[in-house]
C-alpha positions as CSV (number, residue, x, y, z in Angstrom):
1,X,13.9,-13.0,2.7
2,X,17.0,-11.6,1.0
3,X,18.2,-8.2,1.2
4,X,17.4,-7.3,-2.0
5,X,13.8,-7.7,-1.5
6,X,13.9,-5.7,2.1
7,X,15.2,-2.8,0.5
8,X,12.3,-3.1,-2.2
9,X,9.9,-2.9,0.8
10,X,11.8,0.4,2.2
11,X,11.7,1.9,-1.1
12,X,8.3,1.0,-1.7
13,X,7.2,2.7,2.3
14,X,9.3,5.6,1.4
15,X,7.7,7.0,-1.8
16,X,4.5,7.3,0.1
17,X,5.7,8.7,3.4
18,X,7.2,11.2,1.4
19,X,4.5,12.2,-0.4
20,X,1.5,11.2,1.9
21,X,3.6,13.4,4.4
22,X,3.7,16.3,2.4
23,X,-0.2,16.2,1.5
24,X,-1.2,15.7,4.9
25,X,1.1,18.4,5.9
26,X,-0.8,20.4,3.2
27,X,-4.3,19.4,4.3
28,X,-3.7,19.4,8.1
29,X,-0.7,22.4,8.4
30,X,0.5,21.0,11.6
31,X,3.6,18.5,12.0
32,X,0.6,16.1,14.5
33,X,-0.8,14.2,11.8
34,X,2.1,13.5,9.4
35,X,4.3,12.3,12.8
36,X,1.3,9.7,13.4
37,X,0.8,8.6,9.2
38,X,4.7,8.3,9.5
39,X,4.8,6.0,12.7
40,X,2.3,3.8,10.8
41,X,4.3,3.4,7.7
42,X,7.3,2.8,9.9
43,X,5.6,-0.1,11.9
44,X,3.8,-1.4,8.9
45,X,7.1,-1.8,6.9
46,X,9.0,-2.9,10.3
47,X,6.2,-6.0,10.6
48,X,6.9,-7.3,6.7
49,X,10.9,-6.6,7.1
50,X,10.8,-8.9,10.4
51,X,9.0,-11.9,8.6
């Protein structure tokens, strides 16, 4: 996989952890929930870069 194409993955996590993070926030008002949706998005996106 070429660099190109991992930073297309990052950019394509990062949209919604940005903006799933704020509307959890929103919904939930406490930093506990968007820490946890953020973790997942990290490991999710870590698993496809590693391939």
């Amino acid at each position: 996989m070429d660099i190109s194409r991992k930073l297309g993955i990052l950019v394509f996590f990062g949209v919604p952890a940005i903006v799933g993070g704020g509307i959890l926030y929103g919904l939930t008002h406490g930093y506990d929930a968007v820490v946890v949706y953020e973790v997942c998005l990290m490991v999710l996106a870590g698993g496809l870069i590693s391939k």
